[in-house]
mmCIF entry with sequence, helices, sheets and N, C-alpha, C, O atoms, coordinates in Angstrom:
data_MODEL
# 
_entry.id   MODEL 
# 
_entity.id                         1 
_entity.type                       polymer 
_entity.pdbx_number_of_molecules   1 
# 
_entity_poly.entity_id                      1 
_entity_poly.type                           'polypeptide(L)' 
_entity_poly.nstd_linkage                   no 
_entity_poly.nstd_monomer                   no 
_entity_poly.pdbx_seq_one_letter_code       
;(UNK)(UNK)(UNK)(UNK)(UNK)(UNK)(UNK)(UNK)(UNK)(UNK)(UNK)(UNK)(UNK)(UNK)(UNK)(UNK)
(UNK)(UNK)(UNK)(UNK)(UNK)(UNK)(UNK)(UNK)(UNK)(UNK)(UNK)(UNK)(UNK)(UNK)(UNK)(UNK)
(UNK)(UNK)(UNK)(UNK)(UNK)(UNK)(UNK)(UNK)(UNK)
;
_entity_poly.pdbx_seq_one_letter_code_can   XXXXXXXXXXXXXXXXXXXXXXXXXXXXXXXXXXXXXXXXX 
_entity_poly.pdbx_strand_id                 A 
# 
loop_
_entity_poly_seq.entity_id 
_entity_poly_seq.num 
_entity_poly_seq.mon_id 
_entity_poly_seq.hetero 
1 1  UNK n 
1 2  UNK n 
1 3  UNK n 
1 4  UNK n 
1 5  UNK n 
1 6  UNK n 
1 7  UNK n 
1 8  UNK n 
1 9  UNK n 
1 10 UNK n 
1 11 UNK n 
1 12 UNK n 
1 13 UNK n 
1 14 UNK n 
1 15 UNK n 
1 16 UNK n 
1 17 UNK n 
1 18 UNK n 
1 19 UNK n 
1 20 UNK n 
1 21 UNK n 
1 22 UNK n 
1 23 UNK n 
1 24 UNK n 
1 25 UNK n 
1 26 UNK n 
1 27 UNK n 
1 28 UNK n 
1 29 UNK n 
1 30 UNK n 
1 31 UNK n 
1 32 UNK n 
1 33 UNK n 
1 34 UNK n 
1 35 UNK n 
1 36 UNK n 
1 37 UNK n 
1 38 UNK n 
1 39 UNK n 
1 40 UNK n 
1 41 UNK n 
# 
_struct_asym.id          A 
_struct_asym.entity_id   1 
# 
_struct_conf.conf_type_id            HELX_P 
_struct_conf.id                      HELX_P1 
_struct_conf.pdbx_PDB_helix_id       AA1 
_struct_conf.beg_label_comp_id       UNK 
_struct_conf.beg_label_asym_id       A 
_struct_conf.beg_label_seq_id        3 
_struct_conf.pdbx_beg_PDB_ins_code   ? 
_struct_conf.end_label_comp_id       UNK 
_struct_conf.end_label_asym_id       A 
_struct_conf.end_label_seq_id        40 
_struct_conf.pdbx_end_PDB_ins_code   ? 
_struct_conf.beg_auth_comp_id        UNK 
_struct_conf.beg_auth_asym_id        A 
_struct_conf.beg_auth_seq_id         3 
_struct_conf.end_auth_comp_id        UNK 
_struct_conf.end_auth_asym_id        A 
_struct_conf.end_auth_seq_id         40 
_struct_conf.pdbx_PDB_helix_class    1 
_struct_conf.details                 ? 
_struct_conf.pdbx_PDB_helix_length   38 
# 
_struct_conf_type.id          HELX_P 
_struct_conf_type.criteria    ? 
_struct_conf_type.reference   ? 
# 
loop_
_atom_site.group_PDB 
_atom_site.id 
_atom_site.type_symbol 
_atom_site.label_atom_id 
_atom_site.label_alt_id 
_atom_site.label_comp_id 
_atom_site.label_asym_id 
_atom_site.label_entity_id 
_atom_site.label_seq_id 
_atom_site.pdbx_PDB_ins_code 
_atom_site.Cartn_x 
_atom_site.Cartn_y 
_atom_site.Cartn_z 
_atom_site.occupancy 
_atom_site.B_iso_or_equiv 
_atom_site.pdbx_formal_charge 
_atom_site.auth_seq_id 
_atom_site.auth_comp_id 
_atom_site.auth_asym_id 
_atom_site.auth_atom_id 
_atom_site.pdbx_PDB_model_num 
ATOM 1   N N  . UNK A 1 1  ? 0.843  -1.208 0.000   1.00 0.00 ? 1  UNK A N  1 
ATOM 2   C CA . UNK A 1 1  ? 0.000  0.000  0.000   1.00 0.00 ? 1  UNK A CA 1 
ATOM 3   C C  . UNK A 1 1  ? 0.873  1.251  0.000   1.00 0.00 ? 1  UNK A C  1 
ATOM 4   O O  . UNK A 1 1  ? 0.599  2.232  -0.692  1.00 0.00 ? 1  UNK A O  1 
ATOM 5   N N  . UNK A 1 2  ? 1.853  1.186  0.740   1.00 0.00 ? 2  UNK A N  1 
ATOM 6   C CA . UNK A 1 2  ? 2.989  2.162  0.720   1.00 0.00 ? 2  UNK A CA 1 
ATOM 7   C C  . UNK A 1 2  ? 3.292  2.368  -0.553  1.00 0.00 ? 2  UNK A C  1 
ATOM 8   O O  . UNK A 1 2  ? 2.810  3.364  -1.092  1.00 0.00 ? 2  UNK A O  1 
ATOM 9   N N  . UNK A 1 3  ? 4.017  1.622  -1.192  1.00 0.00 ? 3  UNK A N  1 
ATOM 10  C CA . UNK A 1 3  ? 4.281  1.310  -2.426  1.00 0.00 ? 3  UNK A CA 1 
ATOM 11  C C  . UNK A 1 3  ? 4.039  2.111  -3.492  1.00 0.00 ? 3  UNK A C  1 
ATOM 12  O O  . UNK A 1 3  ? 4.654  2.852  -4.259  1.00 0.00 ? 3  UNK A O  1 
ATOM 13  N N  . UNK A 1 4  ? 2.463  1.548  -3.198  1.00 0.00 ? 4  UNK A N  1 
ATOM 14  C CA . UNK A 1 4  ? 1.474  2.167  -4.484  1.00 0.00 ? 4  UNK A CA 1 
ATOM 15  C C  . UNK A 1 4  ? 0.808  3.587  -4.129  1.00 0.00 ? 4  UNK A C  1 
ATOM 16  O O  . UNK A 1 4  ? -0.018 4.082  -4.897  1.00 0.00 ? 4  UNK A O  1 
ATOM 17  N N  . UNK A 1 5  ? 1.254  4.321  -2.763  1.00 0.00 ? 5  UNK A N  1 
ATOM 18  C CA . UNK A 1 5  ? 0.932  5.317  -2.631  1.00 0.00 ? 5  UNK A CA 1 
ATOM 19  C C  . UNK A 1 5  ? 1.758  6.538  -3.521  1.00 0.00 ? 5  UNK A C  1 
ATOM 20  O O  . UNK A 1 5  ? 1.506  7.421  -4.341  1.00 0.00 ? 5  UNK A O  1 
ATOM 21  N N  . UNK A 1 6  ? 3.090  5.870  -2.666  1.00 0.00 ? 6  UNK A N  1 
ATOM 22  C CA . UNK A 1 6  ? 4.440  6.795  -3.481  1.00 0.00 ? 6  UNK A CA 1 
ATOM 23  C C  . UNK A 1 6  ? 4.470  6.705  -5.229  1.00 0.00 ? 6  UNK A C  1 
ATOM 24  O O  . UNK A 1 6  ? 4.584  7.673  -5.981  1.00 0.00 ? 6  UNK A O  1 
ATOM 25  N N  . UNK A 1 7  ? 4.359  5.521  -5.560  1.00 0.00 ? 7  UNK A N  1 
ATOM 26  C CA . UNK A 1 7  ? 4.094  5.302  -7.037  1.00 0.00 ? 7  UNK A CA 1 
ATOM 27  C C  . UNK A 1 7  ? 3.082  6.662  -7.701  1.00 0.00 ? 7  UNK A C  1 
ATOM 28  O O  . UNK A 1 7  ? 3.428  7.547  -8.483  1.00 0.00 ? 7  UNK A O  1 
ATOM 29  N N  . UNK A 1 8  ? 1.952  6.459  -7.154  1.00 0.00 ? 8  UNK A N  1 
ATOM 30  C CA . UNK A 1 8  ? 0.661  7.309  -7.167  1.00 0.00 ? 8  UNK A CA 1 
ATOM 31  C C  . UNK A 1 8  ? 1.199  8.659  -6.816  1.00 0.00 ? 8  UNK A C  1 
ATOM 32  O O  . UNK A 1 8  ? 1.169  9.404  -7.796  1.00 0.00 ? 8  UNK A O  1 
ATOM 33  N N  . UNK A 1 9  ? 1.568  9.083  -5.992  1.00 0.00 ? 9  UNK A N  1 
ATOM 34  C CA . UNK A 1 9  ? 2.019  10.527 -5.873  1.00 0.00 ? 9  UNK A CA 1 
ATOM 35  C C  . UNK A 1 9  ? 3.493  11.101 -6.655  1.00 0.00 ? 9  UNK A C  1 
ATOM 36  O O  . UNK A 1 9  ? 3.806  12.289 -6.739  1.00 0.00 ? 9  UNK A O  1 
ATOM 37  N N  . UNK A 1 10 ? 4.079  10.243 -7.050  1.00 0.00 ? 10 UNK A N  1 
ATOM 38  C CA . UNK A 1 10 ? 4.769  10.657 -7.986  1.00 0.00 ? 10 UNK A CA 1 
ATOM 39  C C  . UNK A 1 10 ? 4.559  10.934 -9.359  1.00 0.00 ? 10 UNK A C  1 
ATOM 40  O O  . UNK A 1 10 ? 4.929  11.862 -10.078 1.00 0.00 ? 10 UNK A O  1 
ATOM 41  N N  . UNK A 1 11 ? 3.847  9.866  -9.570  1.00 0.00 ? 11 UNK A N  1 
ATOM 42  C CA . UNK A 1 11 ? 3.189  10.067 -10.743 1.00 0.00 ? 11 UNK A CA 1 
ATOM 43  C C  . UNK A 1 11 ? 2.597  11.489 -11.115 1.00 0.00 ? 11 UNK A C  1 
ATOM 44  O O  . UNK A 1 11 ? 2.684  12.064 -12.200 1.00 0.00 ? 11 UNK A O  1 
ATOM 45  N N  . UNK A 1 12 ? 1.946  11.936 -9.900  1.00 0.00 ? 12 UNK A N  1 
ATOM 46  C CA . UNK A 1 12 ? 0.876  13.209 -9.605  1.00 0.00 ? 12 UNK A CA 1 
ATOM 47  C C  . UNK A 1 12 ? 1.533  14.392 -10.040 1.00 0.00 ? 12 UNK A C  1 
ATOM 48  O O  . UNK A 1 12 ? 1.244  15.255 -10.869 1.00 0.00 ? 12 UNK A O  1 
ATOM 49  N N  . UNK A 1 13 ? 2.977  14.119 -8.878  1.00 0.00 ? 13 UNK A N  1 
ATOM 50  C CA . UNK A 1 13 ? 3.895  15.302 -8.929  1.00 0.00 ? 13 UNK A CA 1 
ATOM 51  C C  . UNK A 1 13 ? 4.376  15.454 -10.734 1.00 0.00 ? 13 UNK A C  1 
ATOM 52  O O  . UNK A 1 13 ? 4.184  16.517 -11.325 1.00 0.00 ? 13 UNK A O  1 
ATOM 53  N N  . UNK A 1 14 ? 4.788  14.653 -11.194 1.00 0.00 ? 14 UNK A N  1 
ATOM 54  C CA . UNK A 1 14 ? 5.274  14.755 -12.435 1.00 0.00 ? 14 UNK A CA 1 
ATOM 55  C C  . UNK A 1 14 ? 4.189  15.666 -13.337 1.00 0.00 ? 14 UNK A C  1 
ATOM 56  O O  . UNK A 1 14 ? 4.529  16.691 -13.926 1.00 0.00 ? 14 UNK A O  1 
ATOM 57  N N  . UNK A 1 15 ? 3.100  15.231 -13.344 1.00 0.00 ? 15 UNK A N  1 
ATOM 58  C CA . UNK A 1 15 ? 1.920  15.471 -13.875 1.00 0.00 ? 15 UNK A CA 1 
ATOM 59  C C  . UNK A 1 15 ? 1.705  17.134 -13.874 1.00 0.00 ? 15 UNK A C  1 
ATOM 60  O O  . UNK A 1 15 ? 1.750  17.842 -14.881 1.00 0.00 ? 15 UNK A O  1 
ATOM 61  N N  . UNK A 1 16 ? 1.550  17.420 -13.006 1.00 0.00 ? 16 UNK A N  1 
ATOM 62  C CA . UNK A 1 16 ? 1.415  18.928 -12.737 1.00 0.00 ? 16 UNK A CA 1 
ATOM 63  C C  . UNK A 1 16 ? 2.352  19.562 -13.120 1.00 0.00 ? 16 UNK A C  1 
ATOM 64  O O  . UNK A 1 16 ? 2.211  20.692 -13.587 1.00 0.00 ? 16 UNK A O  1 
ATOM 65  N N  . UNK A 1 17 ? 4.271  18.575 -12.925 1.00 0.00 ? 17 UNK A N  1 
ATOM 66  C CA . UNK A 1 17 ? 4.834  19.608 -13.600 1.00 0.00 ? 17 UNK A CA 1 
ATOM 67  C C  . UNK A 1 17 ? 5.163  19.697 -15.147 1.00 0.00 ? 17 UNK A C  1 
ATOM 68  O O  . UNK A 1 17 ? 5.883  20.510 -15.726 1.00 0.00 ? 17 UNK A O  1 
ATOM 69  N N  . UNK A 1 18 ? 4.472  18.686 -15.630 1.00 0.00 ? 18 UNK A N  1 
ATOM 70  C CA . UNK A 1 18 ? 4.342  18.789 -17.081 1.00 0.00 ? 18 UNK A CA 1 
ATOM 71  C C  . UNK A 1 18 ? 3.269  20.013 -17.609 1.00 0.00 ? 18 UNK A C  1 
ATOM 72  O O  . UNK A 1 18 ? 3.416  20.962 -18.379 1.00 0.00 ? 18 UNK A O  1 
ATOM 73  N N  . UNK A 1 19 ? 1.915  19.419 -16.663 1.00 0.00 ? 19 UNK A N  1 
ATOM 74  C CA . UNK A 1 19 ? 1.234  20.603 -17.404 1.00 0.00 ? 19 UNK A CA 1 
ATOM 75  C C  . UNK A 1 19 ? 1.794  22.196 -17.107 1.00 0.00 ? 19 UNK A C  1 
ATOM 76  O O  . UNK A 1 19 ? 1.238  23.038 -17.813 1.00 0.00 ? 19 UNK A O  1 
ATOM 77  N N  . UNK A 1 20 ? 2.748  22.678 -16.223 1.00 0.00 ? 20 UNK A N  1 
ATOM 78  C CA . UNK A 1 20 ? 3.288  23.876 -15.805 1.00 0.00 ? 20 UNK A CA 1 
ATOM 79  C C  . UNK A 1 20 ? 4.264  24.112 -17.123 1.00 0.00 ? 20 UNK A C  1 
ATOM 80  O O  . UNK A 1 20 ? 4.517  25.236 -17.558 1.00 0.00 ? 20 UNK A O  1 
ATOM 81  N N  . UNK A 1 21 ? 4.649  23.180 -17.554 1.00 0.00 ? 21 UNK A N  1 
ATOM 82  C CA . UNK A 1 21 ? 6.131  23.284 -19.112 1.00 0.00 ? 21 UNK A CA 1 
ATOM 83  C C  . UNK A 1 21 ? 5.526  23.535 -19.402 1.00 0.00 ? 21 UNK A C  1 
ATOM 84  O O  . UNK A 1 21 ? 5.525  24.745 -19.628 1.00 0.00 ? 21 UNK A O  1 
ATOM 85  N N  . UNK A 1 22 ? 3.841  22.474 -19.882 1.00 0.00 ? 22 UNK A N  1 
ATOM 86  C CA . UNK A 1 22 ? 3.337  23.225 -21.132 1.00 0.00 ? 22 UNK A CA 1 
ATOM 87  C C  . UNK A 1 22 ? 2.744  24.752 -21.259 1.00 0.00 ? 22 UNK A C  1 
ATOM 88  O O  . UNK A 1 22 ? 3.034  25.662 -22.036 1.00 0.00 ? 22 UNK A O  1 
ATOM 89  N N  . UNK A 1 23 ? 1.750  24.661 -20.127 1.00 0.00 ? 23 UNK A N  1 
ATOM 90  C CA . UNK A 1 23 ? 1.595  26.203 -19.854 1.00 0.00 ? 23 UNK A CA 1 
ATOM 91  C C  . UNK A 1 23 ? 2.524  27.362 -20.340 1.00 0.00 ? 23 UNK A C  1 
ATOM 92  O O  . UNK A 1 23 ? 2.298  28.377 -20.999 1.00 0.00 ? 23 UNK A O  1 
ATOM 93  N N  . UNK A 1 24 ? 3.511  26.906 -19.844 1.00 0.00 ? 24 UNK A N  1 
ATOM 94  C CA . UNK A 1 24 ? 4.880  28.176 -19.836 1.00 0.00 ? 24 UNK A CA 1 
ATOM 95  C C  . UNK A 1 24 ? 5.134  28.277 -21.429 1.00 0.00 ? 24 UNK A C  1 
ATOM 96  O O  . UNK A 1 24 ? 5.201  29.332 -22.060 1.00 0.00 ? 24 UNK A O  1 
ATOM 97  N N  . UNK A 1 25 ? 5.277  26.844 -22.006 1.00 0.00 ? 25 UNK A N  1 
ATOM 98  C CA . UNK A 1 25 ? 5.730  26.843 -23.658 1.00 0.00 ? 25 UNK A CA 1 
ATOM 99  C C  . UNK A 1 25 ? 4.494  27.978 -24.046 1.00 0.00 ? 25 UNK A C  1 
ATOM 100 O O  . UNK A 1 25 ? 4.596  29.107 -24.524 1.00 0.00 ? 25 UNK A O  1 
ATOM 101 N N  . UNK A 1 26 ? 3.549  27.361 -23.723 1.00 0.00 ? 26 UNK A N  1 
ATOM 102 C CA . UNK A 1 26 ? 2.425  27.768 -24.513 1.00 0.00 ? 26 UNK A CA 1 
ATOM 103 C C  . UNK A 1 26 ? 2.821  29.647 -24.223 1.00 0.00 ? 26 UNK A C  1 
ATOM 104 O O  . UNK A 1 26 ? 3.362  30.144 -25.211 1.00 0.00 ? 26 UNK A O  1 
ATOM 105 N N  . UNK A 1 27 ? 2.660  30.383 -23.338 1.00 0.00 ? 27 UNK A N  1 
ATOM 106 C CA . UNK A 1 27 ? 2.835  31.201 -22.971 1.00 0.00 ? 27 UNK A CA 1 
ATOM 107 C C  . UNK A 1 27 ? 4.141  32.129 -24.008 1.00 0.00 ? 27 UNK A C  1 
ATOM 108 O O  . UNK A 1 27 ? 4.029  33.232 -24.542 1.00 0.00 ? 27 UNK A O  1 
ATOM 109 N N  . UNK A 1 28 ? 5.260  31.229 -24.004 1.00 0.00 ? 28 UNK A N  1 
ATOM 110 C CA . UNK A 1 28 ? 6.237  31.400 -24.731 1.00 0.00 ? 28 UNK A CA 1 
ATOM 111 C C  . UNK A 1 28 ? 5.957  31.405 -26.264 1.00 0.00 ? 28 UNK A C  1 
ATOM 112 O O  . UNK A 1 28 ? 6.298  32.329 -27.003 1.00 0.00 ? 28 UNK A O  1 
ATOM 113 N N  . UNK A 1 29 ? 5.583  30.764 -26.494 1.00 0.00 ? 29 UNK A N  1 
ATOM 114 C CA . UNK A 1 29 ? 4.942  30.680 -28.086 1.00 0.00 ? 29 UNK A CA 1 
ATOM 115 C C  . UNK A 1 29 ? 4.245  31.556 -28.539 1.00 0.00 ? 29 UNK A C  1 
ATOM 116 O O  . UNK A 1 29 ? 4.404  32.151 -29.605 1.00 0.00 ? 29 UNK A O  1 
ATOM 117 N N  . UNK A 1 30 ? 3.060  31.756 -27.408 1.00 0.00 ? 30 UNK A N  1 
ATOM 118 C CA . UNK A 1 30 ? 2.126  33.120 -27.966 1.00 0.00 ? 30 UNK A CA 1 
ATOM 119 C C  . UNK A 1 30 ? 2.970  34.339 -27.680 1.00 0.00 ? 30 UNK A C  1 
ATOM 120 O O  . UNK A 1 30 ? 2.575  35.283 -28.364 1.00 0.00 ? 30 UNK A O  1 
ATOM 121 N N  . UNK A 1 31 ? 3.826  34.597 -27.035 1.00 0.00 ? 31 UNK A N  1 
ATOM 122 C CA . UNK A 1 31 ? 4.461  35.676 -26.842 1.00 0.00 ? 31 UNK A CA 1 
ATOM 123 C C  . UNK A 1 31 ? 5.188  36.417 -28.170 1.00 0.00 ? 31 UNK A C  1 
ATOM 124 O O  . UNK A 1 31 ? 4.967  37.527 -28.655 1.00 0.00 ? 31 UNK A O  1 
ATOM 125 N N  . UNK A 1 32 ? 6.433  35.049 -28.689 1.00 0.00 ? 32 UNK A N  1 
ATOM 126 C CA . UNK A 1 32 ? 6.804  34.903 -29.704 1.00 0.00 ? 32 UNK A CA 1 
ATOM 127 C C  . UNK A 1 32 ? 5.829  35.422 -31.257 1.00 0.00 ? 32 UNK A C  1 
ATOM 128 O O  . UNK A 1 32 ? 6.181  36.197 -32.147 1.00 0.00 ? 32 UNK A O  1 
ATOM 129 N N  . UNK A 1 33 ? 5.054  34.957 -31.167 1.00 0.00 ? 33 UNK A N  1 
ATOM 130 C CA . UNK A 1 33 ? 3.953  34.974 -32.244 1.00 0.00 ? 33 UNK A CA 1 
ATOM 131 C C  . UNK A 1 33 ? 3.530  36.424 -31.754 1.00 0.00 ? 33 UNK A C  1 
ATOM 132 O O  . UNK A 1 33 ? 3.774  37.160 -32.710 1.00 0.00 ? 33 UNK A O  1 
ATOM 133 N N  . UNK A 1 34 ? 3.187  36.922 -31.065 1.00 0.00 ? 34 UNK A N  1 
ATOM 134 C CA . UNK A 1 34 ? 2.532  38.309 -30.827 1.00 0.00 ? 34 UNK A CA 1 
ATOM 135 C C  . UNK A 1 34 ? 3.932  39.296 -31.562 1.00 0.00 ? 34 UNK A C  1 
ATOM 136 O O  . UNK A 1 34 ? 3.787  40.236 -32.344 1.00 0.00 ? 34 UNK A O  1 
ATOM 137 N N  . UNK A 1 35 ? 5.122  38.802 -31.089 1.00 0.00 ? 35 UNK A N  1 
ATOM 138 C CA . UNK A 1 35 ? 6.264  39.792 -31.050 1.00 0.00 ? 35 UNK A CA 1 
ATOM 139 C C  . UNK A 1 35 ? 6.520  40.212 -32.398 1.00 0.00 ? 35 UNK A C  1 
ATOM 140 O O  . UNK A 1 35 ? 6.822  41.332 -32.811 1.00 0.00 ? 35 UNK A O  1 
ATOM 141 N N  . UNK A 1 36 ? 6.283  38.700 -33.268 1.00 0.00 ? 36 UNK A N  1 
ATOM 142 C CA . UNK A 1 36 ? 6.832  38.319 -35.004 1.00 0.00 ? 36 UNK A CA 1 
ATOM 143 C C  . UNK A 1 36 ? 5.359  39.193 -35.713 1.00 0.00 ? 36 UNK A C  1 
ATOM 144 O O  . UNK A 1 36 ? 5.399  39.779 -36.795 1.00 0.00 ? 36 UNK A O  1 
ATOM 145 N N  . UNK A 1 37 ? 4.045  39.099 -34.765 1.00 0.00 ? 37 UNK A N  1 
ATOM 146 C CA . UNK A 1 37 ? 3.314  39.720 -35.851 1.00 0.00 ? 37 UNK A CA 1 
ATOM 147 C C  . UNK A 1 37 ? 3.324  41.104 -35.727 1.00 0.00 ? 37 UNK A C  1 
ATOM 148 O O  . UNK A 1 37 ? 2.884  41.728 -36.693 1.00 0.00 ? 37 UNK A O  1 
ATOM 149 N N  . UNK A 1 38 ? 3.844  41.923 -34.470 1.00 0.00 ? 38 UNK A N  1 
ATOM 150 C CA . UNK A 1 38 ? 4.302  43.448 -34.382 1.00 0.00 ? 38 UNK A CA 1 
ATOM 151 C C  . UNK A 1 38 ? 5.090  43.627 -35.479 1.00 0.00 ? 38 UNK A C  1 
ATOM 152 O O  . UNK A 1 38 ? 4.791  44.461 -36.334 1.00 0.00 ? 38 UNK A O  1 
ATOM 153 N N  . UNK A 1 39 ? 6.115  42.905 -35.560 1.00 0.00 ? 39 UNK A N  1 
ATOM 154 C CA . UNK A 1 39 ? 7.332  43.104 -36.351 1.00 0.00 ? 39 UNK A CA 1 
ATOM 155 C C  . UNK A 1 39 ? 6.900  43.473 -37.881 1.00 0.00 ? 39 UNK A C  1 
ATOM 156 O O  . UNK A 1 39 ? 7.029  44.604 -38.351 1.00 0.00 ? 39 UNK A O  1 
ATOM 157 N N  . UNK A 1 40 ? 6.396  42.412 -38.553 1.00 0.00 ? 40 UNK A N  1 
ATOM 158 C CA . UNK A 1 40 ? 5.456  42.219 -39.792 1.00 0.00 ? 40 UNK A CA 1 
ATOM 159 C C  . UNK A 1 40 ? 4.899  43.130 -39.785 1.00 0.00 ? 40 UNK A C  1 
ATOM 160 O O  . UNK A 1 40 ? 5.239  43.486 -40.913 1.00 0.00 ? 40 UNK A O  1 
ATOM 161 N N  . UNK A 1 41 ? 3.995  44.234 -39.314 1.00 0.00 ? 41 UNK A N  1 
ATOM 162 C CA . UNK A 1 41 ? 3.082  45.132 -39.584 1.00 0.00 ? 41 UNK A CA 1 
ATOM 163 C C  . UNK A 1 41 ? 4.104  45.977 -38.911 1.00 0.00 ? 41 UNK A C  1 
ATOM 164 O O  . UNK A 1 41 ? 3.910  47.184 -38.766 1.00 0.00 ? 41 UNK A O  1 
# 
Protein backbone atom coordinates (compact mmCIF):
# COMPACT_ATOMS: atom_id res chain seq x y z
CA UNK A 1 0.00 0.00 0.00
CA UNK A 2 2.99 2.16 0.72
CA UNK A 3 4.28 1.31 -2.43
CA UNK A 4 1.47 2.17 -4.48
CA UNK A 5 0.93 5.32 -2.63
CA UNK A 6 4.44 6.79 -3.48
CA UNK A 7 4.09 5.30 -7.04
CA UNK A 8 0.66 7.31 -7.17
CA UNK A 9 2.02 10.53 -5.87
CA UNK A 10 4.77 10.66 -7.99
CA UNK A 11 3.19 10.07 -10.74
CA UNK A 12 0.88 13.21 -9.60
CA UNK A 13 3.89 15.30 -8.93
CA UNK A 14 5.27 14.75 -12.43
CA UNK A 15 1.92 15.47 -13.88
CA UNK A 16 1.41 18.93 -12.74
CA UNK A 17 4.83 19.61 -13.60
CA UNK A 18 4.34 18.79 -17.08
CA UNK A 19 1.23 20.60 -17.40
CA UNK A 20 3.29 23.88 -15.80
CA UNK A 21 6.13 23.28 -19.11
CA UNK A 22 3.34 23.23 -21.13
CA UNK A 23 1.60 26.20 -19.85
CA UNK A 24 4.88 28.18 -19.84
CA UNK A 25 5.73 26.84 -23.66
CA UNK A 26 2.42 27.77 -24.51
CA UNK A 27 2.83 31.20 -22.97
CA UNK A 28 6.24 31.40 -24.73
CA UNK A 29 4.94 30.68 -28.09
CA UNK A 30 2.13 33.12 -27.97
CA UNK A 31 4.46 35.68 -26.84
CA UNK A 32 6.80 34.90 -29.70
CA UNK A 33 3.95 34.97 -32.24
CA UNK A 34 2.53 38.31 -30.83
CA UNK A 35 6.26 39.79 -31.05
CA UNK A 36 6.83 38.32 -35.00
CA UNK A 37 3.31 39.72 -35.85
CA UNK A 38 4.30 43.45 -34.38
CA UNK A 39 7.33 43.10 -36.35
CA UNK A 40 5.46 42.22 -39.79
CA UNK A 41 3.08 45.13 -39.58
Amino acid sequence: MIIAAFILGSISIKSVINRDVVAYMTEISIYINNGNAKYKS
